[in-house]
Each structure stands twice: as structure tokens, then as C-alpha cells.
PyMOL Python script that loads the backbone (N, CA, C, O; Angstrom):
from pymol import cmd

cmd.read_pdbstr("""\
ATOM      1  N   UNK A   1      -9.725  64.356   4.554  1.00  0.00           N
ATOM      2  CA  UNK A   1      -9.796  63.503   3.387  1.00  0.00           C
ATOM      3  C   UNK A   1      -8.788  63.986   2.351  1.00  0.00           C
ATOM      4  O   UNK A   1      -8.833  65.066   1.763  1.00  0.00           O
ATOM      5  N   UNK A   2      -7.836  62.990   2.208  1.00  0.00           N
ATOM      6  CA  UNK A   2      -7.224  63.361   0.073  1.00  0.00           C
ATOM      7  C   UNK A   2      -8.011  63.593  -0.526  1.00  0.00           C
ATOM      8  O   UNK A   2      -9.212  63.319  -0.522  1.00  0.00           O
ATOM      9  N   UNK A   3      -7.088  64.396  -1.396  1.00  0.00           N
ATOM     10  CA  UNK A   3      -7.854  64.489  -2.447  1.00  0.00           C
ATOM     11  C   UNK A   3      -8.437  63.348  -3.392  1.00  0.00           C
ATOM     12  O   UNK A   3      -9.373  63.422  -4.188  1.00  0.00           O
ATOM     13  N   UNK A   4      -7.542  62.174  -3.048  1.00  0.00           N
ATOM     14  CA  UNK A   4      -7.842  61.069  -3.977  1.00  0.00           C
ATOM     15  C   UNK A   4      -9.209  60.612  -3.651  1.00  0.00           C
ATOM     16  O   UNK A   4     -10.155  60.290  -4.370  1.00  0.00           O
ATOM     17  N   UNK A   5      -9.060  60.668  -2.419  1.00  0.00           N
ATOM     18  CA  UNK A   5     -10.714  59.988  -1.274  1.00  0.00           C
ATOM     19  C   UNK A   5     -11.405  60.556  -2.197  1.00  0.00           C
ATOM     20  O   UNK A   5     -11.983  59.882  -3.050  1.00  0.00           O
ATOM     21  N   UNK A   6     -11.464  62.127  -2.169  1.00  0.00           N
ATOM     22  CA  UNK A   6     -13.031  62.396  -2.615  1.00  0.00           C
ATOM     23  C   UNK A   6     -12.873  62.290  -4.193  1.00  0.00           C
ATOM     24  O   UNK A   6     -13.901  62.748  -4.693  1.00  0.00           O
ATOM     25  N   UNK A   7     -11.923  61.835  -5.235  1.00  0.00           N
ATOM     26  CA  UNK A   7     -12.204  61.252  -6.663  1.00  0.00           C
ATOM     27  C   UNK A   7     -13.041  59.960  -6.403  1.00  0.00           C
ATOM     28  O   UNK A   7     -13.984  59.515  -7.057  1.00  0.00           O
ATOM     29  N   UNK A   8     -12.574  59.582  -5.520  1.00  0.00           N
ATOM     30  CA  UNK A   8     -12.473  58.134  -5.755  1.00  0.00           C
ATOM     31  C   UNK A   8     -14.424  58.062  -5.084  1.00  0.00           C
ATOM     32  O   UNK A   8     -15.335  57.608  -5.776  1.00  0.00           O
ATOM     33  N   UNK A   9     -14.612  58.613  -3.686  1.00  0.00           N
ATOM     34  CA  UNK A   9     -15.935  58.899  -3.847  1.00  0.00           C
ATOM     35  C   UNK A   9     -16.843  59.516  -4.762  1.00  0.00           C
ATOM     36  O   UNK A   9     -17.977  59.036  -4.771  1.00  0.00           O
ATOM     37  N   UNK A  10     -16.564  60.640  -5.673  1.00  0.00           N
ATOM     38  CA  UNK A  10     -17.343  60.494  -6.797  1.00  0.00           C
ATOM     39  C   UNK A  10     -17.717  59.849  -7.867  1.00  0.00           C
ATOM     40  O   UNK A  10     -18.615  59.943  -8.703  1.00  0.00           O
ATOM     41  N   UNK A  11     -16.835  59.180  -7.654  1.00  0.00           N
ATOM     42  CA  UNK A  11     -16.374  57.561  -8.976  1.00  0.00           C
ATOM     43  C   UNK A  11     -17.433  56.629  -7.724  1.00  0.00           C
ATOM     44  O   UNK A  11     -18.159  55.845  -8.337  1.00  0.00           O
ATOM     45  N   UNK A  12     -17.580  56.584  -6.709  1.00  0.00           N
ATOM     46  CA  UNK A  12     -18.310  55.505  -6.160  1.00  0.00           C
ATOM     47  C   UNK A  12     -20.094  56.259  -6.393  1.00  0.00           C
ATOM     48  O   UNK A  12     -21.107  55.594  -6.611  1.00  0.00           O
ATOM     49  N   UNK A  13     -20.025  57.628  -6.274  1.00  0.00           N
ATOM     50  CA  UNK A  13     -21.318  57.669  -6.518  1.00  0.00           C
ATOM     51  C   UNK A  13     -21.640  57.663  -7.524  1.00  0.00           C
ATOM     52  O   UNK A  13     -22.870  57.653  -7.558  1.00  0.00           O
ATOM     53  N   UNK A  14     -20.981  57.664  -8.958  1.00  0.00           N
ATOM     54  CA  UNK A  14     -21.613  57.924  -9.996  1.00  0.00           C
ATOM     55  C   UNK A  14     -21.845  56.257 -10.946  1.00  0.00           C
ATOM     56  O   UNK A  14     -22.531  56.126 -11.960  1.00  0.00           O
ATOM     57  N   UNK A  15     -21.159  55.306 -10.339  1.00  0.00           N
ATOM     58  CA  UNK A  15     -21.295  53.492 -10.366  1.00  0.00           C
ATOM     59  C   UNK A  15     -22.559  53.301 -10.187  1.00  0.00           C
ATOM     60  O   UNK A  15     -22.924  53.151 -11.353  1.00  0.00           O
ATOM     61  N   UNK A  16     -23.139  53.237  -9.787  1.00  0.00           N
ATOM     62  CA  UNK A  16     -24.886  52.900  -9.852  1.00  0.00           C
ATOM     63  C   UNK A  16     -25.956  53.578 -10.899  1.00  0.00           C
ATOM     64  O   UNK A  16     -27.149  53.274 -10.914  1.00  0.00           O
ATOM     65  N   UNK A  17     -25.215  54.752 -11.962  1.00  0.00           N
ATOM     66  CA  UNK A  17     -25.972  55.492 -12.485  1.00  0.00           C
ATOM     67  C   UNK A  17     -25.358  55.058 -13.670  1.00  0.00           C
ATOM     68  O   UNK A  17     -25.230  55.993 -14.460  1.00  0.00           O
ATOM     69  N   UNK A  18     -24.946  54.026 -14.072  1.00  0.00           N
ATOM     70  CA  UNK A  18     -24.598  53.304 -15.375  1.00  0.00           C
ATOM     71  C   UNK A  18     -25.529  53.209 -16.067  1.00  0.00           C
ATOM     72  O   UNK A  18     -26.490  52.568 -15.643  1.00  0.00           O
ATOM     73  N   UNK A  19     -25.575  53.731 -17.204  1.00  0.00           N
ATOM     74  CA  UNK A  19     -26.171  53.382 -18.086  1.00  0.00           C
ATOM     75  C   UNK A  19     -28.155  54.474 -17.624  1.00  0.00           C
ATOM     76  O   UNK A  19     -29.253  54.195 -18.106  1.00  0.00           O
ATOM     77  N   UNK A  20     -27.929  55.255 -16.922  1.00  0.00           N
ATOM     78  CA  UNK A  20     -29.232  55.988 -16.836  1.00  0.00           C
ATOM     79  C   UNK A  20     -29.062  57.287 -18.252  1.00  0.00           C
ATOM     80  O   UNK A  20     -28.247  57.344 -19.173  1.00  0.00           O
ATOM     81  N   UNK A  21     -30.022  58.038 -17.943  1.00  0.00           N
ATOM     82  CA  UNK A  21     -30.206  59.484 -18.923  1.00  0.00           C
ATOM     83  C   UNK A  21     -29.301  59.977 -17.822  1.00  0.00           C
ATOM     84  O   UNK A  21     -29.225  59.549 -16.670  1.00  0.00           O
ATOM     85  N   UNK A  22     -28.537  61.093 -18.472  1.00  0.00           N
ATOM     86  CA  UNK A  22     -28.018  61.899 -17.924  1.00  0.00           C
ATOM     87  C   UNK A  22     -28.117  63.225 -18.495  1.00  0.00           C
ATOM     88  O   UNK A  22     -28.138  63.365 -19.718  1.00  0.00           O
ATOM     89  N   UNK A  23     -28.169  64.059 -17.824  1.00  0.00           N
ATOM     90  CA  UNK A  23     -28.212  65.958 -18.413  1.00  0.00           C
ATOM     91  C   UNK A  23     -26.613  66.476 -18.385  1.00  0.00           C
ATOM     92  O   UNK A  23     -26.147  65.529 -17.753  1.00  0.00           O
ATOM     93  N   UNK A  24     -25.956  66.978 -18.538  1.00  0.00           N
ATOM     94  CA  UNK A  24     -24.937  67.798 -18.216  1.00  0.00           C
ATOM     95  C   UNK A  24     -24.937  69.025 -18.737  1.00  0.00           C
ATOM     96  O   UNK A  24     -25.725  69.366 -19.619  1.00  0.00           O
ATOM     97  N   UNK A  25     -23.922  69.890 -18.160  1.00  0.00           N
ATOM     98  CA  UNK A  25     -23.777  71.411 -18.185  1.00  0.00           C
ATOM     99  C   UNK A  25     -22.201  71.439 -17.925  1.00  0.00           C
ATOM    100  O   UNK A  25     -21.497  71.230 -16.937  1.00  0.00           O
ATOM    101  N   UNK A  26     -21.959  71.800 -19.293  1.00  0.00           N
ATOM    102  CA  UNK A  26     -19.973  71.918 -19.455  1.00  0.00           C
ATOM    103  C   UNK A  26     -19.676  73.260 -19.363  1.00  0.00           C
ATOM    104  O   UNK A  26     -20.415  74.122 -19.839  1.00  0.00           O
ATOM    105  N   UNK A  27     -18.460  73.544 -18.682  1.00  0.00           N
ATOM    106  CA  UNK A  27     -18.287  74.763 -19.110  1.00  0.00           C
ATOM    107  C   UNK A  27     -16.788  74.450 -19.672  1.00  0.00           C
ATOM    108  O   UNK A  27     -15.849  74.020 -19.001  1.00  0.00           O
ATOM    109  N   UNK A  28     -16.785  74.715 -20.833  1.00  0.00           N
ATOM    110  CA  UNK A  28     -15.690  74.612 -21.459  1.00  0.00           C
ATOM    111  C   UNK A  28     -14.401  76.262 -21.637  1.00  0.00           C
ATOM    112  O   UNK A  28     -13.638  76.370 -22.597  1.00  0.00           O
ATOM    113  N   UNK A  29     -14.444  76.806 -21.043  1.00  0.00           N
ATOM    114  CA  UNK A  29     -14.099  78.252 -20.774  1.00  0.00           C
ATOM    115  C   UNK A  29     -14.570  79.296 -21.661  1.00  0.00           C
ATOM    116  O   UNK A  29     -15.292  79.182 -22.651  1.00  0.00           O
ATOM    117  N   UNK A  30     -14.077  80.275 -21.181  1.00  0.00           N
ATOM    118  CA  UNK A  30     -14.130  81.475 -22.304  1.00  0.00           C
ATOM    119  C   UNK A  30     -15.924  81.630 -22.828  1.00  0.00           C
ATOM    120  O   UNK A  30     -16.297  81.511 -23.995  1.00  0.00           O
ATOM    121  N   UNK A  31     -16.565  81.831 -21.992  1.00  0.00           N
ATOM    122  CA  UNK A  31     -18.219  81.847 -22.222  1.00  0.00           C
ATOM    123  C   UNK A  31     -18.448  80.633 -22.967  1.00  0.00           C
ATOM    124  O   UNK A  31     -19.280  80.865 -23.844  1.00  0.00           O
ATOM    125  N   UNK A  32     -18.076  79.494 -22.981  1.00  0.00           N
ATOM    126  CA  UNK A  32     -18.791  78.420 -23.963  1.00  0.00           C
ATOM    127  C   UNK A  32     -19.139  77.109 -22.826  1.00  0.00           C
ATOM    128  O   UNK A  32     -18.357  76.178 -22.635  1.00  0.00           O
ATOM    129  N   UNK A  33     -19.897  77.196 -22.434  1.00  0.00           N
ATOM    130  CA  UNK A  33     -20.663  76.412 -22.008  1.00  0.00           C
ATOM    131  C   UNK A  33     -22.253  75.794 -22.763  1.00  0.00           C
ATOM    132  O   UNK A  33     -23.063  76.563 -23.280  1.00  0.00           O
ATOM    133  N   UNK A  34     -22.443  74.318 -22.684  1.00  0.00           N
ATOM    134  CA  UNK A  34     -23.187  73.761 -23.428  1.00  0.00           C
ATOM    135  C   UNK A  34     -23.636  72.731 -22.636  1.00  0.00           C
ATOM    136  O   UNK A  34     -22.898  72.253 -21.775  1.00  0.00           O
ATOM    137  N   UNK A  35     -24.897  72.276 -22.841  1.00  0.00           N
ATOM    138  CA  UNK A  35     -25.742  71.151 -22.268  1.00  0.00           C
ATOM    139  C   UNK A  35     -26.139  70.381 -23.128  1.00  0.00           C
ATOM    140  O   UNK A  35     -26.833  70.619 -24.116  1.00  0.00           O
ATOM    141  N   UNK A  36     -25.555  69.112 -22.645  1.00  0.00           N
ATOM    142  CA  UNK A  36     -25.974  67.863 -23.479  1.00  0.00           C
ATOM    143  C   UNK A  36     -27.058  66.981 -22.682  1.00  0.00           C
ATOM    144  O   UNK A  36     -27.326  67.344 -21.536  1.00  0.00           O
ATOM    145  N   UNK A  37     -27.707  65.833 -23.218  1.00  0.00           N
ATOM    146  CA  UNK A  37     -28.706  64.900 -22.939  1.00  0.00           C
ATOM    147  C   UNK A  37     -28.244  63.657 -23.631  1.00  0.00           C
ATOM    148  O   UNK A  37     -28.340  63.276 -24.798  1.00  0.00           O
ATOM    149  N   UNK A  38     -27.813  63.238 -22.752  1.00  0.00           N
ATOM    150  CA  UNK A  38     -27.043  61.703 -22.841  1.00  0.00           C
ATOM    151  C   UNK A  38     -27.241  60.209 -21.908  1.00  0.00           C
ATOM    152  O   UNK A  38     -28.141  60.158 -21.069  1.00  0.00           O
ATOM    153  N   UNK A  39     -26.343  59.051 -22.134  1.00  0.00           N
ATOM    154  CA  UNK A  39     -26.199  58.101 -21.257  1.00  0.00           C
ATOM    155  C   UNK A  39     -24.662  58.000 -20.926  1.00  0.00           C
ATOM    156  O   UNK A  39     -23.709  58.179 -21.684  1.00  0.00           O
ATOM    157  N   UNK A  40     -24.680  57.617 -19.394  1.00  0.00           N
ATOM    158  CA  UNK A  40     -23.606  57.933 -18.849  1.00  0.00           C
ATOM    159  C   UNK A  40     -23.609  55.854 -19.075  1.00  0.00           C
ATOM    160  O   UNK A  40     -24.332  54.920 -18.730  1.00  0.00           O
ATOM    161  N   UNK A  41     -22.290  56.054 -19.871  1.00  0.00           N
ATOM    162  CA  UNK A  41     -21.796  54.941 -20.893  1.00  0.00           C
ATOM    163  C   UNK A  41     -20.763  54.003 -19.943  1.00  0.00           C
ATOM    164  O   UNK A  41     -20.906  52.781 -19.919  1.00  0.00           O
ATOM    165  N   UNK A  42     -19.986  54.501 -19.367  1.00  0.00           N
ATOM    166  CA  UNK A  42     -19.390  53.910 -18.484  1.00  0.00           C
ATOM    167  C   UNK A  42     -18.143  54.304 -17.828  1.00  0.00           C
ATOM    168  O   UNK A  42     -17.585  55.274 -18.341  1.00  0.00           O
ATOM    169  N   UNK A  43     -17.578  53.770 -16.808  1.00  0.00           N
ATOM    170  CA  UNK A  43     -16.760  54.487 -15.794  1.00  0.00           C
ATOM    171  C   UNK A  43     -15.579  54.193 -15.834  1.00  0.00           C
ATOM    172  O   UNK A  43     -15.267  53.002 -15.818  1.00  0.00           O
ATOM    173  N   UNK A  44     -14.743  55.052 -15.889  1.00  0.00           N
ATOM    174  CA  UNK A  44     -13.048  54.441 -15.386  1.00  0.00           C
ATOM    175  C   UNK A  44     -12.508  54.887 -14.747  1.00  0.00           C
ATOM    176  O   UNK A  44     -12.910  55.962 -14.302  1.00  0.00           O
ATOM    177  N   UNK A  45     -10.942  54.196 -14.192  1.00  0.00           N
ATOM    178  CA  UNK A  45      -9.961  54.754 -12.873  1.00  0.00           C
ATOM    179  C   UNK A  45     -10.153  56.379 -13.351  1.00  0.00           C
ATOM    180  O   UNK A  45     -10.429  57.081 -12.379  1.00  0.00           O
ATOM    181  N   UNK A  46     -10.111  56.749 -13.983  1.00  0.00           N
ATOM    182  CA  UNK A  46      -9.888  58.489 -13.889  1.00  0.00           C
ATOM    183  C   UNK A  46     -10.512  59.094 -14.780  1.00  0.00           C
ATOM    184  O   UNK A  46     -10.100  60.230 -15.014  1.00  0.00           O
ATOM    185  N   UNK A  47     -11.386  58.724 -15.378  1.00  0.00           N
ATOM    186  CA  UNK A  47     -12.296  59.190 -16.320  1.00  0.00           C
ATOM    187  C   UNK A  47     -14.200  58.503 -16.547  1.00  0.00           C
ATOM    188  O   UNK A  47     -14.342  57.411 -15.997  1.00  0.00           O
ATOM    189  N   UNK A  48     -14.969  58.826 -16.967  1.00  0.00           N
ATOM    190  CA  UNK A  48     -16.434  58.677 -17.068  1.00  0.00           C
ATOM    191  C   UNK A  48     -16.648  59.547 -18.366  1.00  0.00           C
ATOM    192  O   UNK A  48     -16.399  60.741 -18.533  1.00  0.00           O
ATOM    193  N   UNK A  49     -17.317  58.381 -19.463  1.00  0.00           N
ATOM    194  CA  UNK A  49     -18.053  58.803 -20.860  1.00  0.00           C
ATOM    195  C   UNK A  49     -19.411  58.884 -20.542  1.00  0.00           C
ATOM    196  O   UNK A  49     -19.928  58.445 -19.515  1.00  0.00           O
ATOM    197  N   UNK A  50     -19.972  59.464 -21.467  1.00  0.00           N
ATOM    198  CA  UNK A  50     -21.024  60.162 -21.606  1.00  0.00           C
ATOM    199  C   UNK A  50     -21.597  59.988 -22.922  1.00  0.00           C
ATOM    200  O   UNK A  50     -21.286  60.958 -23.613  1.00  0.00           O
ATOM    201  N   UNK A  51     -22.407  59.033 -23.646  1.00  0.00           N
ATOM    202  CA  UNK A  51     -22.585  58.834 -24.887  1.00  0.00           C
ATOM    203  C   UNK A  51     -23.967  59.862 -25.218  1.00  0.00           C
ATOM    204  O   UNK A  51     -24.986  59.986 -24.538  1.00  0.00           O
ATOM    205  N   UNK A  52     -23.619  60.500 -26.440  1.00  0.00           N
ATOM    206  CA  UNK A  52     -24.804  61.907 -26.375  1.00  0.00           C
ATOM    207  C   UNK A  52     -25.241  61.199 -27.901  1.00  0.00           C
ATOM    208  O   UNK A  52     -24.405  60.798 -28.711  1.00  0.00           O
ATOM    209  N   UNK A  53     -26.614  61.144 -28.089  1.00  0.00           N
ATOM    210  CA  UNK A  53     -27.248  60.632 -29.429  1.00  0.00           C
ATOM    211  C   UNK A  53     -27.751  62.304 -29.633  1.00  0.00           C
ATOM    212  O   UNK A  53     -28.366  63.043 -28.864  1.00  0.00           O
ATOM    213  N   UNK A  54     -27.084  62.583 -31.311  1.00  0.00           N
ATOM    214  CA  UNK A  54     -27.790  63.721 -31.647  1.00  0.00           C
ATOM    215  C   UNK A  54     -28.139  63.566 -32.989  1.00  0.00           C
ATOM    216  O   UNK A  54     -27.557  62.707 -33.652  1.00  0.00           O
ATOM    217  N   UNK A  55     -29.249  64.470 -33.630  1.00  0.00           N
ATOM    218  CA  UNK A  55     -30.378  63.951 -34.654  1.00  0.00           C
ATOM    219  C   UNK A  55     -29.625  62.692 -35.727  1.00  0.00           C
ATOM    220  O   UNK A  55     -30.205  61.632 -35.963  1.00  0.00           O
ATOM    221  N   UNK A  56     -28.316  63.023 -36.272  1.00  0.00           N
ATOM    222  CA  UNK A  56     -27.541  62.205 -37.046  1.00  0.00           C
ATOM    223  C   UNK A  56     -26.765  61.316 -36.962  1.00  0.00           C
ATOM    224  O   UNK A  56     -26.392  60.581 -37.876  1.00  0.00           O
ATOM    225  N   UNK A  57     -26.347  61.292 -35.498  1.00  0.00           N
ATOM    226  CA  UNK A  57     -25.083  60.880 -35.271  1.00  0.00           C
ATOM    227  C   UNK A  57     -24.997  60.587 -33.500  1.00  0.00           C
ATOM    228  O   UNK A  57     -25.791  60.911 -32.618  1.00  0.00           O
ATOM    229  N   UNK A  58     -23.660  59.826 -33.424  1.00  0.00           N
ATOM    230  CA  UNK A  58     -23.937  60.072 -31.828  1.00  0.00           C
ATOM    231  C   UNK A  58     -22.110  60.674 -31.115  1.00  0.00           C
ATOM    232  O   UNK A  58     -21.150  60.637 -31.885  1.00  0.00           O
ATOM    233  N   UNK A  59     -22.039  60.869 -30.534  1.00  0.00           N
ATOM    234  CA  UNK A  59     -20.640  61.107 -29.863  1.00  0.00           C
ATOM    235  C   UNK A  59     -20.376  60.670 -28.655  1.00  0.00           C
ATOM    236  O   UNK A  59     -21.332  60.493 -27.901  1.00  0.00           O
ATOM    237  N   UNK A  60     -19.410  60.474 -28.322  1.00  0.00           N
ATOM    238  CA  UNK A  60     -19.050  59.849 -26.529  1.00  0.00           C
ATOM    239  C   UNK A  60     -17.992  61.131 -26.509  1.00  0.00           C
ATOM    240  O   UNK A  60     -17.104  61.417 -27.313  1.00  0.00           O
ATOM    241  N   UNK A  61     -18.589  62.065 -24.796  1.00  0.00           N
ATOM    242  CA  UNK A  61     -17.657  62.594 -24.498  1.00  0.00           C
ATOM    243  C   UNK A  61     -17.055  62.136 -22.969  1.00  0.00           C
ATOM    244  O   UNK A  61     -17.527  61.406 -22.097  1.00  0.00           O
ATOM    245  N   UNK A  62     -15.948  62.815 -23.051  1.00  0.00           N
ATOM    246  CA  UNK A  62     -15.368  61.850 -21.583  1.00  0.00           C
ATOM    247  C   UNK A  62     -15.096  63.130 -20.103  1.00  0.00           C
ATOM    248  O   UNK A  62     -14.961  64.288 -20.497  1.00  0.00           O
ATOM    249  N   UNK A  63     -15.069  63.053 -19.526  1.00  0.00           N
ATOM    250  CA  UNK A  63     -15.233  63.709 -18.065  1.00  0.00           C
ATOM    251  C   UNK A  63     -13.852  63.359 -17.264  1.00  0.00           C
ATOM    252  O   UNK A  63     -13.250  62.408 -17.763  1.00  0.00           O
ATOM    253  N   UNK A  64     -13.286  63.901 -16.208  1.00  0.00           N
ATOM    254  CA  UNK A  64     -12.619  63.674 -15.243  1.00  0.00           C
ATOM    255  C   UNK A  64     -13.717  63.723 -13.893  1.00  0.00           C
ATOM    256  O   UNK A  64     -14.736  64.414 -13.891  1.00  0.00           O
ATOM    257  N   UNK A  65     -13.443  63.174 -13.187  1.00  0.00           N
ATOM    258  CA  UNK A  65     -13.783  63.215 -11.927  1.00  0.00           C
ATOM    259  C   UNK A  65     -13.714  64.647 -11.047  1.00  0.00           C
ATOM    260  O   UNK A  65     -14.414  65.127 -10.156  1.00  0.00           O
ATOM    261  N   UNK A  66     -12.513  65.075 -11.756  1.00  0.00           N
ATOM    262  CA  UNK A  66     -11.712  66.359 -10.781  1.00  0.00           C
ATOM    263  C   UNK A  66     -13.243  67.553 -11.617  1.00  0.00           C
ATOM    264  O   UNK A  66     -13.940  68.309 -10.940  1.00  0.00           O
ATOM    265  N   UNK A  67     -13.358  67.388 -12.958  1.00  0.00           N
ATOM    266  CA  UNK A  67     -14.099  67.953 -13.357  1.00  0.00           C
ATOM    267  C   UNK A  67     -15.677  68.441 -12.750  1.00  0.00           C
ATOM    268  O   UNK A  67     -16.257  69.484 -13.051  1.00  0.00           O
ATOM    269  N   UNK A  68     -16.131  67.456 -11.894  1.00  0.00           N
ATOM    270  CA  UNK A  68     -17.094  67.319 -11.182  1.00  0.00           C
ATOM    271  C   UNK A  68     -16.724  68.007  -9.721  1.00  0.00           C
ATOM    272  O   UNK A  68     -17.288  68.990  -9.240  1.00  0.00           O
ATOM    273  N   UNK A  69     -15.801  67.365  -9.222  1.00  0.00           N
ATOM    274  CA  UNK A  69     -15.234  68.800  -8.304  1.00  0.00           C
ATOM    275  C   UNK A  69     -14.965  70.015  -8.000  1.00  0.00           C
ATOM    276  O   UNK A  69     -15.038  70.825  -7.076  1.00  0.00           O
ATOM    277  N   UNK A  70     -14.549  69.861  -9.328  1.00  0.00           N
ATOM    278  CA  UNK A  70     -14.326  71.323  -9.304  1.00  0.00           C
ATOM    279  C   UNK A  70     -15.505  72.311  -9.727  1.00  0.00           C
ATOM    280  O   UNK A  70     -15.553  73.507  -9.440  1.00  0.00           O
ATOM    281  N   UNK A  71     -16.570  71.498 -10.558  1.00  0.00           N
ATOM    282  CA  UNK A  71     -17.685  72.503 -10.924  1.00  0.00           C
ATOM    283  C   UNK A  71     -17.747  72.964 -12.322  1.00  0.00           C
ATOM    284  O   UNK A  71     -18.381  73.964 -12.657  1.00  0.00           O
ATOM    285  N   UNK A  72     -16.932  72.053 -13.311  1.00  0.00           N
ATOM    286  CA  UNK A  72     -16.928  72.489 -14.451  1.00  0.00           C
ATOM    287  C   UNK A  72     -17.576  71.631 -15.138  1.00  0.00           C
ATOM    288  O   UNK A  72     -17.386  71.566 -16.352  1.00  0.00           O
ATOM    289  N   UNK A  73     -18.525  70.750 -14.463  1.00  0.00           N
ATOM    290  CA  UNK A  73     -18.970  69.660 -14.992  1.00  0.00           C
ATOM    291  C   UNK A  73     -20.475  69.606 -13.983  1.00  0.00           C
ATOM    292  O   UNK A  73     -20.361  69.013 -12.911  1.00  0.00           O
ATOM    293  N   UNK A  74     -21.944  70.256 -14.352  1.00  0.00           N
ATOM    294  CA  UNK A  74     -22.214  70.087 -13.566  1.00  0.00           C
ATOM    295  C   UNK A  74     -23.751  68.500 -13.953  1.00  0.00           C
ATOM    296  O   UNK A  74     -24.656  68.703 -14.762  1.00  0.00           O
ATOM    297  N   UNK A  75     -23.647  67.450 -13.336  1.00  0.00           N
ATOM    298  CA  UNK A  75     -24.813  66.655 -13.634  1.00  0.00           C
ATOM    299  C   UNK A  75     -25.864  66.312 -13.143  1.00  0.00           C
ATOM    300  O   UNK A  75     -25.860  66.410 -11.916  1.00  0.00           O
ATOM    301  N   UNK A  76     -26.954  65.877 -13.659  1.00  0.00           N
ATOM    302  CA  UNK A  76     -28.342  65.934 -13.319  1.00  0.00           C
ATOM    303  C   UNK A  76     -28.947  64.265 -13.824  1.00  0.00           C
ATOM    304  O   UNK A  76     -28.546  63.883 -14.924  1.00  0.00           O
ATOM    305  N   UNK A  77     -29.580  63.625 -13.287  1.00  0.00           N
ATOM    306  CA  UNK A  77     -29.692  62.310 -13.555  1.00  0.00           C
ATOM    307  C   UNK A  77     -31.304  62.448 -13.667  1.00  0.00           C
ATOM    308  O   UNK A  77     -31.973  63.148 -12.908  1.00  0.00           O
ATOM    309  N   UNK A  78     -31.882  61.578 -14.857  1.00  0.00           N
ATOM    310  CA  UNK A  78     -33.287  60.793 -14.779  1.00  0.00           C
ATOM    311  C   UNK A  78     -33.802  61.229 -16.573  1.00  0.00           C
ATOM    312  O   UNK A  78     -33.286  61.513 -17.654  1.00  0.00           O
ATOM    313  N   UNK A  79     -35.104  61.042 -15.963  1.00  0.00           N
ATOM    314  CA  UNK A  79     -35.321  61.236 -17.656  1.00  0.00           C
ATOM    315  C   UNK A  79     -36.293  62.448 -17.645  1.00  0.00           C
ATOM    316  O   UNK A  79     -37.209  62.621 -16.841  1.00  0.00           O
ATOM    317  N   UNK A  80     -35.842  63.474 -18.948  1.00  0.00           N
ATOM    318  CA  UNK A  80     -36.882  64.542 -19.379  1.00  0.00           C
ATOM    319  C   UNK A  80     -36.029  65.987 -18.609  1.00  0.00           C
ATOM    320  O   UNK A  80     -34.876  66.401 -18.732  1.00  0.00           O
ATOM    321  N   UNK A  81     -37.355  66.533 -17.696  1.00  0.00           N
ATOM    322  CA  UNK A  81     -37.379  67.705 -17.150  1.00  0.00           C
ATOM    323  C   UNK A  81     -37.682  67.573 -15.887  1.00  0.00           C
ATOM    324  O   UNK A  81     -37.781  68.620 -15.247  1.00  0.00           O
ATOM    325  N   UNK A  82     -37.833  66.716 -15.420  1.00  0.00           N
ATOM    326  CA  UNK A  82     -37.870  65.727 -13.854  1.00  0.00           C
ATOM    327  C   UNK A  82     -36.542  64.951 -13.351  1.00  0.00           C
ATOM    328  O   UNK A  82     -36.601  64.115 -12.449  1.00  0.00           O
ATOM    329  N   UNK A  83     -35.235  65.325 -14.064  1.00  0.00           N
ATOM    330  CA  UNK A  83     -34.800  64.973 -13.764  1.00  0.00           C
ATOM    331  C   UNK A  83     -34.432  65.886 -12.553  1.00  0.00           C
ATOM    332  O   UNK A  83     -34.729  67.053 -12.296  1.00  0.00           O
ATOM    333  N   UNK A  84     -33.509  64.735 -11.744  1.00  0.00           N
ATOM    334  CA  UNK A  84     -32.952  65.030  -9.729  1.00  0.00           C
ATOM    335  C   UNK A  84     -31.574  65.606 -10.032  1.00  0.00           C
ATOM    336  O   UNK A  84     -30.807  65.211 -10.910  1.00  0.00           O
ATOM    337  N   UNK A  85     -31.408  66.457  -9.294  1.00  0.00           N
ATOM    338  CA  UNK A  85     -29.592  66.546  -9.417  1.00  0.00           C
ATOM    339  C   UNK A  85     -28.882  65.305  -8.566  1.00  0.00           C
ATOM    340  O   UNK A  85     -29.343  64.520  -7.738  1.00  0.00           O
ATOM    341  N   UNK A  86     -27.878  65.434  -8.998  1.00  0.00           N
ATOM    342  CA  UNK A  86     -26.466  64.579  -8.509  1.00  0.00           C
ATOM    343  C   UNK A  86     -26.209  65.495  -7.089  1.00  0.00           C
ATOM    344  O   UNK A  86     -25.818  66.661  -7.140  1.00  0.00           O
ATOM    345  N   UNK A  87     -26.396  65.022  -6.257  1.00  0.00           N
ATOM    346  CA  UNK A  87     -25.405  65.818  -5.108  1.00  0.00           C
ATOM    347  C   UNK A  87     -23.889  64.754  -4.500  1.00  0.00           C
ATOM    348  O   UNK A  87     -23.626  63.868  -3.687  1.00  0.00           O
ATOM    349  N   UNK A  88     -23.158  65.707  -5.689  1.00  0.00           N
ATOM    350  CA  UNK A  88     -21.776  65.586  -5.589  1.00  0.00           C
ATOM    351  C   UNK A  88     -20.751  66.140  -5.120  1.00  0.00           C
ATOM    352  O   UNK A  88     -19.642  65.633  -5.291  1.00  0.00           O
TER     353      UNK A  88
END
""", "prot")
cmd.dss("prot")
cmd.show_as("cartoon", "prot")
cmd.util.cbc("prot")
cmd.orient("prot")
């Protein structure tokens, strides 16, 4: 498989989870990693937002695909503490 195959398959699995709760776990380098509780907002050719509502305000952050590959992005789908992982 290309590498494109398997973007392009994680972009096919993550199309049906429009608009669910989503968990994530970033690791943004250098020890800073953070977990948000969001809705996965919607999908594009090379990117996927993530709209996070927090007490004041809300933010959309955005993802690569490769990000999920590689493991720097890791997600968890459903609602609460029951949520299922993604096997991606």
C-alpha cells in the first residue's frame, strides 16, 4: 500500500464519525501533550477539525491525517468515559 492508500483510508474511516463526541490526546512535542473533548466538525482532502466547546468559548482545531499515523494524534470516539477507541 502508498502511503496515500492508507491517508486516504483513514479519511474513509473517520467519514462516518461526523459530527459524534470525540476525545483526543495531542502530543504537541517537547512534554506538552493535552486532551481535549470535542466534535469532530468535519473532514477534508488533507485535513479533519475538531470543534472543542470550553467553559467560555469554543475553538476548532485541525488534524492531518499523517498525524493519526503517525501517533501524534491519538482518538477515541462516543460519549463520556465509555467512550471506544478508533482502531486506526
Amino acid at each position: 500500500m502508498t502511503g496515500k492508500d492508507v491517508l486516504r483510508k483513514i479519511r474513509k474511516q473517520l467519514e462516518p464519525h461526523v459530527g459524534e463526541r470525540i476525545r483526543l490526546k495531542a502530543n504537541r512535542g517537547r512534554r506538552r501533550t493535552y486532551e481535549k473533548e470535542g466534535v469532530l466538525e468535519s473532514i477534508y482532502p488533507s485535513i479533519f477539525v475538531v470543534r472543542v466547546d470550553e467553559s467560555n468559548y469554543f475553538q476548532r482545531l485541525s488534524f492531518t491525517y499523517a498525524d493519526v499515523l503517525t501517533e501524534t494524534v491519538e482518538l477515541t470516539f462516543g460519549e463520556g468515559k465509555g467512550c471506544r477507541s478508533a482502531s486506526l
